[in-house]
C-alpha positions as CSV (number, residue, x, y, z in Angstrom):
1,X,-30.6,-25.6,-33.2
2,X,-30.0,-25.6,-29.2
3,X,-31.8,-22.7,-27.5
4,X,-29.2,-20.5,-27.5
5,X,-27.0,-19.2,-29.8
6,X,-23.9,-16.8,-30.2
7,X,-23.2,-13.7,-31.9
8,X,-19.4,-12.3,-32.0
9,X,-18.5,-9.1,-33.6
10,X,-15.3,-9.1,-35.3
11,X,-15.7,-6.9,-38.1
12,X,-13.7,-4.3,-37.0
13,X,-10.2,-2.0,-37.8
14,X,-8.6,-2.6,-34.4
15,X,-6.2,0.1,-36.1
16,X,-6.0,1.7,-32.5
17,X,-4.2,-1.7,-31.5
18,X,-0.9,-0.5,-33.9
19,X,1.0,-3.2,-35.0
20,X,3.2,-3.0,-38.5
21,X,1.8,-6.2,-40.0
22,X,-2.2,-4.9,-40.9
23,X,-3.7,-7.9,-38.7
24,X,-7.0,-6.6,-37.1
25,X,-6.5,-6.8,-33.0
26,X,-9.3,-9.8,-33.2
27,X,-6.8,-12.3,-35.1
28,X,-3.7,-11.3,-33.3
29,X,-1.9,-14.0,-31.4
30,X,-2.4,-14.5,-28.0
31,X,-0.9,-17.0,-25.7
32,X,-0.5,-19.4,-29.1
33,X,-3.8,-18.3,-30.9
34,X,-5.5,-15.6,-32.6
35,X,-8.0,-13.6,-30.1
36,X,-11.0,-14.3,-31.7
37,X,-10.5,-17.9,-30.9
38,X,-10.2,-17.7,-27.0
39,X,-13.8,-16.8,-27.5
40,X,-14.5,-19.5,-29.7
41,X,-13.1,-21.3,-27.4
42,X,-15.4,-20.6,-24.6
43,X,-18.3,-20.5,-26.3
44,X,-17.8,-23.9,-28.1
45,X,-16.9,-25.3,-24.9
46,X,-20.7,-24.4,-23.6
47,X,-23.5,-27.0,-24.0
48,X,-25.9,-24.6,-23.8
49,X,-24.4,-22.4,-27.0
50,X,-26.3,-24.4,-29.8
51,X,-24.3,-22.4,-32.8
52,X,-22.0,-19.1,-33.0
53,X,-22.0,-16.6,-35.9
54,X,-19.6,-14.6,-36.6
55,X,-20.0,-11.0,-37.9
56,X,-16.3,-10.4,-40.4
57,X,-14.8,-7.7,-42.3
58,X,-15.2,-9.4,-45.5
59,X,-11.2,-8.7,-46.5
60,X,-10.7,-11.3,-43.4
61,X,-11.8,-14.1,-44.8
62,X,-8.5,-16.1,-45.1
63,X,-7.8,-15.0,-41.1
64,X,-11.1,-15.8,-40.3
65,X,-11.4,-19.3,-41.7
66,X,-8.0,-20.2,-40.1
67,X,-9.1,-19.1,-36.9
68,X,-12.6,-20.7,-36.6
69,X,-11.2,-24.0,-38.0
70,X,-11.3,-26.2,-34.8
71,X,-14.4,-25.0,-34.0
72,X,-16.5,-25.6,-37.5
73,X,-19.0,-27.9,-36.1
74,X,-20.4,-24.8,-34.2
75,X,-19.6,-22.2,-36.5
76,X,-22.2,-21.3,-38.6
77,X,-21.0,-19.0,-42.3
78,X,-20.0,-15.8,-41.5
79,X,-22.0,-12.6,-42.1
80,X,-20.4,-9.5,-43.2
81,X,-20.5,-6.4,-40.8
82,X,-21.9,-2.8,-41.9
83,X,-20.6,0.5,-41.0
84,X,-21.0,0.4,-37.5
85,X,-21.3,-2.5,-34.8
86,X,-24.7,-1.5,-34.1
87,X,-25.4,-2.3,-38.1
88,X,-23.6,-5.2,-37.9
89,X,-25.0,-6.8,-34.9
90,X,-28.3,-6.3,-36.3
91,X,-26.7,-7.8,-39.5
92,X,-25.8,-11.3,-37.6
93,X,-29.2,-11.0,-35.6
94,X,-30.9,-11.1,-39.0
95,X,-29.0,-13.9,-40.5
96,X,-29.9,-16.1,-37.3
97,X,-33.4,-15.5,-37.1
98,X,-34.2,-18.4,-39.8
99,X,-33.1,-20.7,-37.0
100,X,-35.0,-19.3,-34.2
101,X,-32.8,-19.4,-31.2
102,X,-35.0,-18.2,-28.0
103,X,-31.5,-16.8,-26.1
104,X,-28.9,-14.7,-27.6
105,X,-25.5,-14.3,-26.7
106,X,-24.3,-10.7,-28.2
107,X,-19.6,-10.4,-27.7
108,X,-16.8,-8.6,-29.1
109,X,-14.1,-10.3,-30.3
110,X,-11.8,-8.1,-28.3
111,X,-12.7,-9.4,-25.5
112,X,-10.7,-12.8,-25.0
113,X,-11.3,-13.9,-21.4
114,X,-14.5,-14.7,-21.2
115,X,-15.2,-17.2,-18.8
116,X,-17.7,-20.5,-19.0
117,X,-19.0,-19.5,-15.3
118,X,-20.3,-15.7,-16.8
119,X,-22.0,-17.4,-20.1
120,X,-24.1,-19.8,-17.3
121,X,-24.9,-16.9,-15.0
122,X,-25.6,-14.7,-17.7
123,X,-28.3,-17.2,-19.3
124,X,-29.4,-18.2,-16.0
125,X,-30.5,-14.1,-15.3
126,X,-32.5,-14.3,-18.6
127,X,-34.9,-17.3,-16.9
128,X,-36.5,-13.7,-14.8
129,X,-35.5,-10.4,-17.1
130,X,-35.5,-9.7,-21.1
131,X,-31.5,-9.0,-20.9
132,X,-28.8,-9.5,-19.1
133,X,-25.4,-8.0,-19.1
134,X,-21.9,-8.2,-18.2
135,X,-20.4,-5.3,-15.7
136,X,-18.3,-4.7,-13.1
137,X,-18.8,-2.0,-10.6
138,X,-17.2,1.8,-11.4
139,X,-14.1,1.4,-8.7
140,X,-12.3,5.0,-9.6
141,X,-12.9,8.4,-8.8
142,X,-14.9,10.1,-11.9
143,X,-14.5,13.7,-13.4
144,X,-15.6,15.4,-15.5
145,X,-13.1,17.5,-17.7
146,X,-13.2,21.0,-19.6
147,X,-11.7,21.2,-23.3
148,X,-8.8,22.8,-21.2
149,X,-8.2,19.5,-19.3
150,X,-9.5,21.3,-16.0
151,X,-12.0,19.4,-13.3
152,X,-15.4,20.6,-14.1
153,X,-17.2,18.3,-11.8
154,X,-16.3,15.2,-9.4
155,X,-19.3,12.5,-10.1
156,X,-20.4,10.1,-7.6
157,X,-19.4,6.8,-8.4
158,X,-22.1,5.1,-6.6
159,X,-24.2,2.8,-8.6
160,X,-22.4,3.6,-11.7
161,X,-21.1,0.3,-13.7
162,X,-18.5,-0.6,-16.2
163,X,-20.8,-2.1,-18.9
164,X,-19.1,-5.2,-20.5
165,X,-19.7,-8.3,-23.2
166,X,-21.6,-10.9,-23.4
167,X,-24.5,-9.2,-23.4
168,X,-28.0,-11.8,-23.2
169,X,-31.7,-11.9,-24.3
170,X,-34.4,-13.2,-25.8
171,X,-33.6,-13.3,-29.2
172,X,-36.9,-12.1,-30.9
173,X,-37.1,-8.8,-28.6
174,X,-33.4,-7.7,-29.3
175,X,-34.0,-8.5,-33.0
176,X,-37.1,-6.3,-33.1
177,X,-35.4,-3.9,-30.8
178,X,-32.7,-3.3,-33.2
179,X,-35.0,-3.3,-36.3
180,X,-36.9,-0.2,-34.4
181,X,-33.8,2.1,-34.1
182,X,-33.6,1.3,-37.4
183,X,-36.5,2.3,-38.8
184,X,-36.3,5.4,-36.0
185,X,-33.1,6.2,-37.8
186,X,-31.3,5.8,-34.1
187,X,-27.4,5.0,-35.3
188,X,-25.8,6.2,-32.2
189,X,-26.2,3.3,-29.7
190,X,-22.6,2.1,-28.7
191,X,-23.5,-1.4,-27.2
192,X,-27.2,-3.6,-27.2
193,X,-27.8,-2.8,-23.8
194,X,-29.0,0.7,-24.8
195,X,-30.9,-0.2,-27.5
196,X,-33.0,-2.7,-25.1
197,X,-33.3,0.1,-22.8
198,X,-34.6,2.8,-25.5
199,X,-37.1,-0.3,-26.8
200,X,-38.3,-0.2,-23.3
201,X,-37.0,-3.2,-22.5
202,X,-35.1,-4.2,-18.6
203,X,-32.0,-5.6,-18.5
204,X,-29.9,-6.7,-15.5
205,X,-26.6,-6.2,-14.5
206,X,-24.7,-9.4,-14.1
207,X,-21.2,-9.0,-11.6
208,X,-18.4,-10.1,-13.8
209,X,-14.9,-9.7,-13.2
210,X,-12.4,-6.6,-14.5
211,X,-10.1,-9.7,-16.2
212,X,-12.7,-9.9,-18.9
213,X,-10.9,-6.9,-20.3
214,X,-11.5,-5.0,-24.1
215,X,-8.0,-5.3,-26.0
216,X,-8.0,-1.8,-27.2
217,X,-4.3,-0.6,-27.6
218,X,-1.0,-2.3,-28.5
219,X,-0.7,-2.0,-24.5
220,X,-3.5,-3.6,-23.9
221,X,-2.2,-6.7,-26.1
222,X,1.0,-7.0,-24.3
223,X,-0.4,-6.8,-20.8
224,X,-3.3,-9.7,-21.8
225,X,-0.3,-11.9,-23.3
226,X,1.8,-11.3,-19.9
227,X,-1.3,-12.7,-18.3
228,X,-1.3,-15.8,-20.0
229,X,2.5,-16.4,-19.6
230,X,3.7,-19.0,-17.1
231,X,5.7,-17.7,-14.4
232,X,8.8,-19.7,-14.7
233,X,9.4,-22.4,-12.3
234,X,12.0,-25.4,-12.4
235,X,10.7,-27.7,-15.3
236,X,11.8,-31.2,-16.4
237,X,11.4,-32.5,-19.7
238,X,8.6,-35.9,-20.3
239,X,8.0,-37.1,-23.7
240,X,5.2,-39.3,-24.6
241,X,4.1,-41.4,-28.0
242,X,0.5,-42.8,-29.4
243,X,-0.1,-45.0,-32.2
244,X,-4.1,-44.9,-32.9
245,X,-5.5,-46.8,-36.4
246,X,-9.3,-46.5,-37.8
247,X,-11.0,-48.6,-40.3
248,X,-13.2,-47.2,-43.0
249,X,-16.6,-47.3,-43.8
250,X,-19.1,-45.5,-45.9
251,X,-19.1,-41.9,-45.6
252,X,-18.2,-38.6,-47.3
253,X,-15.9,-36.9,-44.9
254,X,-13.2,-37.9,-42.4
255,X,-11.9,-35.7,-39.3
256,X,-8.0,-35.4,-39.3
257,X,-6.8,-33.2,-36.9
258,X,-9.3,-31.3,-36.0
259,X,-10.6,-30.8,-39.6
260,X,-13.1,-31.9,-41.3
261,X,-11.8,-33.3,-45.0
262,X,-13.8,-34.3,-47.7
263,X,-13.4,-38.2,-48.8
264,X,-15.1,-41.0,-50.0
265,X,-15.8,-42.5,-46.9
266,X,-15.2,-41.7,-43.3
267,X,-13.6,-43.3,-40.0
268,X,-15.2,-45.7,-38.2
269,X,-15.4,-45.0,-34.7
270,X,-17.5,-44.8,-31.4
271,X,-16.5,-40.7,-31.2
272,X,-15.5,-38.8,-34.4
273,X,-12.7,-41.3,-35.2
274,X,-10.1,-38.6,-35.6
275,X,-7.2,-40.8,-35.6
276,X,-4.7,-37.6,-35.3
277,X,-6.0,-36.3,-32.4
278,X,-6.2,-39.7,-30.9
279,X,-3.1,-40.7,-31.4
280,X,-1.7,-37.3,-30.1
281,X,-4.2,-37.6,-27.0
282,X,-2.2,-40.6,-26.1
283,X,1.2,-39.1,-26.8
284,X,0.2,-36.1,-24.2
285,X,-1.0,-38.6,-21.5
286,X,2.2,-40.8,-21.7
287,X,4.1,-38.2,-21.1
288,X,2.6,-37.7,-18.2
289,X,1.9,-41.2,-17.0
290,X,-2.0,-40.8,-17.3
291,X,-3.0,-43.9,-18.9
292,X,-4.7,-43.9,-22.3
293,X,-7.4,-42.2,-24.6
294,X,-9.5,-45.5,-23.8
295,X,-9.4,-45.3,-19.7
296,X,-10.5,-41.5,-20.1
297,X,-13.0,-41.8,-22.4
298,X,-14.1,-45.7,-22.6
299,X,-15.9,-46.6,-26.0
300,X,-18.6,-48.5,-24.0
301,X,-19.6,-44.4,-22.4
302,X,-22.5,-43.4,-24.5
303,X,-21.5,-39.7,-23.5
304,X,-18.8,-40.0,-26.3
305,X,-21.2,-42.0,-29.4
306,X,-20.2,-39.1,-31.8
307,X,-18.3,-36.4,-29.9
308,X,-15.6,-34.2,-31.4
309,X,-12.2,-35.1,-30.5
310,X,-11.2,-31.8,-29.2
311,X,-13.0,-32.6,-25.9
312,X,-10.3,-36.0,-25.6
313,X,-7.0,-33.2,-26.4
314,X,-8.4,-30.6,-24.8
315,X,-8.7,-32.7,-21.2
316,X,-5.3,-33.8,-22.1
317,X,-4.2,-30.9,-22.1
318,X,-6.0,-29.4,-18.8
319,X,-4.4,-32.6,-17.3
320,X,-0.4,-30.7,-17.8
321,X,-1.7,-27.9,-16.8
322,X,-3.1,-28.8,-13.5
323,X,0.2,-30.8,-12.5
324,X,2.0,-27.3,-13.5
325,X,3.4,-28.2,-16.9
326,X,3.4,-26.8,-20.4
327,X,3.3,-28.7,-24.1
328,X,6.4,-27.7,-25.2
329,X,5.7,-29.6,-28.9
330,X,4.0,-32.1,-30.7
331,X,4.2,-33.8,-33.7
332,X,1.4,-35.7,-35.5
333,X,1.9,-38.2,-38.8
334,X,-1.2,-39.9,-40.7
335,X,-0.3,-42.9,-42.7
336,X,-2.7,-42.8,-45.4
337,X,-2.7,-43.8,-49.0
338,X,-5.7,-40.3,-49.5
339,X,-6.7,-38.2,-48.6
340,X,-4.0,-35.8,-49.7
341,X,-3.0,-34.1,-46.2
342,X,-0.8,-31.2,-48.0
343,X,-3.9,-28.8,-48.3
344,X,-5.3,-29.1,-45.2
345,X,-1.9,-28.8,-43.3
346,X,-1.9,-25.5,-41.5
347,X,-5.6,-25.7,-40.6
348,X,-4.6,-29.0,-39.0
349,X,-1.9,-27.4,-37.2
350,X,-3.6,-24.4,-36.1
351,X,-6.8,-26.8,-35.0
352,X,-4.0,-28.6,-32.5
353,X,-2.2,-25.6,-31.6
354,X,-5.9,-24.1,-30.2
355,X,-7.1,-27.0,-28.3
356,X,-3.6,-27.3,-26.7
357,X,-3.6,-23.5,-26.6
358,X,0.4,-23.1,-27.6
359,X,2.0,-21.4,-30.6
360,X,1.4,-23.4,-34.1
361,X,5.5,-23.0,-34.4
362,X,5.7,-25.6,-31.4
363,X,3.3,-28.0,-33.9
364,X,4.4,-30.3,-36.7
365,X,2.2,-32.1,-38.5
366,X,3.1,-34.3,-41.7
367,X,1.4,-37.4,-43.7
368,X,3.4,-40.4,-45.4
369,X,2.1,-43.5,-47.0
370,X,3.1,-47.3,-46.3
371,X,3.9,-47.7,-50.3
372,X,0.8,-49.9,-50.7
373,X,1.4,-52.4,-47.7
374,X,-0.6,-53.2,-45.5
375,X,-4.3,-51.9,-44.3
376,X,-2.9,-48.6,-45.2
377,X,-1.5,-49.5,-48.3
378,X,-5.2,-51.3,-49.5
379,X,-7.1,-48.2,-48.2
380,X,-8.9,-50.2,-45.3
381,X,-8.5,-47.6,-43.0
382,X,-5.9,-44.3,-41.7
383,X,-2.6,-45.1,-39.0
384,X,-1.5,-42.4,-36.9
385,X,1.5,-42.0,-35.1
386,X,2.1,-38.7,-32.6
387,X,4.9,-37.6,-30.2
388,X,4.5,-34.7,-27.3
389,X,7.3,-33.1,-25.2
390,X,5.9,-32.2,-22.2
391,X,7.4,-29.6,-19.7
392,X,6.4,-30.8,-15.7
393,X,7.7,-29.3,-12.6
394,X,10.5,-31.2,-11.2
């Protein structure tokens, strides 16, 4: 295992959040994807994050696997929570320990906007101090209230910080920290932070910024998804297609779309060989006029031997978005004689529609055969053909 690894606590109710469909707030949608994935999102896109568990309600299961699907390489099984986050930190603390990280990364799910910038700065703090936190200054007025609702006291603001998530240390001190308030019987601690500081232990306040907000409320869910909304601005449409092929060759698994699928042998290919996401990388950068999959990311590079093909869609994507555009839809078909595509559809789908962060409505994707023609047809190898309208400013 890298150094470093990643707990995120998303066991919760999030019955404060409202809502009349019984999601938890942590796999609501938000800006096309459920809000536990922006911090997957973050966190996988960190090479010094060597693997992430999860901490679940165990009744989420089926939200939680579709959520974490693009991101399974890094994903380790998730634990259940207990009956607090305290419990079930120390719960996912527990079930990493067999790995033996040195760092850990400790986050709440609610908390969607984290930022690669604050996981570097936080790890770089825990190179001089046991922990390291995320806060941001106290920038209002305090008071203190009576039961009445009557000022009791105005408190001085000064040095008084808004403690936040991530929170870093060294693994084995947190872990035996939390084991000690255990065994003290201390059940009271509402983030790791304090229980470092009862354990004796110093921990450093790292300046992050007030957008790394905790979705709370229903109102706190509309105001993040107004953040991540476009203004609108004079758009013209660009569509754009990729054809991508990949021969066999002996294996147990192939990558289709951001999934992982078990087969009888797998892709040949110098990155993962996911012929979706290939093809559809190539779709995206026609339709802006970027050249190809092979000029970004040339098969001679040893930097790509191996790699997952969300890094290829993903810099596709970053590429509309710095020239001001939006995916407006894609649409992916594998030509394929097996495996069956029809189980693994809507992970597929939802794997695409978080690298390319837009709603999974705005994705299709479907699978056909060539009726025993062909490469195809002999079961050399798996086609794929993908289309992408692209929204640019005029």
């Amino acid at each position: 295992m890298n150094s470093t690894a990643a707990v995120i606590v998303a066991a919760g109710r999030g019955e404060r959040a409202g809502g009349n469909d019984h999601v938890p707030k942590q796999y609501r949608p938000l800006g096309g994807m459920p809000v536990l994935a922006h911090s997957l999102c973050a966190l996988a896109r960190s090479p010094q994050i060597g693997a992430i568990q999860v901490i679940i309600h165990p009744d989420d299961r089926r939200l939680y696997d579709a959520a974490v699907a693009p991101y399974s390489d890094r994903v380790v099984e998730p634990v259940a929570g207990g009956n607090s986050r305290q419990e079930s930190v120390r719960l996912g603390l527990e079930a990493l320990e067999a790995s033996k990280p040195h760092r850990v990364l400790i986050h709440d799910a609610a908390r969607p906007f984290l930022s690669p910038d604050l996981i570097a700065r936080l790890l770089t703090a825990l190179e001089s101090t046991p922990g390291a936190i995320a806060a941001v200054p106290v920038a209002d007025t305090l008071k203190r209230a009576a039961t009445d609702g009557t000022i009791t006291q105005t408190i001085d603001r000064a040095n008084l910080w808004r403690a936040q998530t991530p929170q870093a240390f060294h693994f084995a001190a947190i872990l035996d920290a939390h084991r000690r308030a255990l065994e003290a019987g201390k059940s009271g601690f509402t983030d790791d932070a304090a229980i470092a500081e009862w354990a004796g232990l110093s921990v450093q306040l790292v300046p992050a910024s007030s957008n790394n907000v905790k979705l709370t409320t229903a109102e706190d869910l509309a105001l993040a998804e107004h953040l991540l909304t476009p203004a609108p601005s004079p758009l013209e449409t660009r569509n754009g297609t990729g054809f991508d092929v990949h021969a066999f060759a002996a294996g147990d698994h192939v990558w289709l779309c951001g999934v992982k699928v078990a087969h009888s042998h797998r892709l040949e290919g110098h990155s993962d060989a996911d012929v979706g996401l290939h093809a559809l990388t190539d779709a995206i950068l026609g339709a802006i006029g970027d050249g190809d999959i092979g000029e970004h990311f040339p098969p001679s590079d040893p930097a790509w031997q191996g790699a997952s093909s969300r890094h290829f869609i993903e810099d596709a994507a970053a590429r509309v978005r710095k020239l001001g555009g939006r995916i407006s839809n894609v649409d992916v078909t594998l030509i394929c004689e097996a495996p069956k595509v029809g189980p693994h559809r809507l992970a597929m789908r939802q794997a695409i529609a978080t690298f390319l962060q837009i709603d999974i409505g705005r994705v299709g994707v479907k699978a056909t055969t060539t009726e025993g023609l062909g490469l195809v047809g002999r079961r050399e190898g798996i086609a794929a053909m993908a289309s992408a309208t692209v929204l640019l400013p005029s």
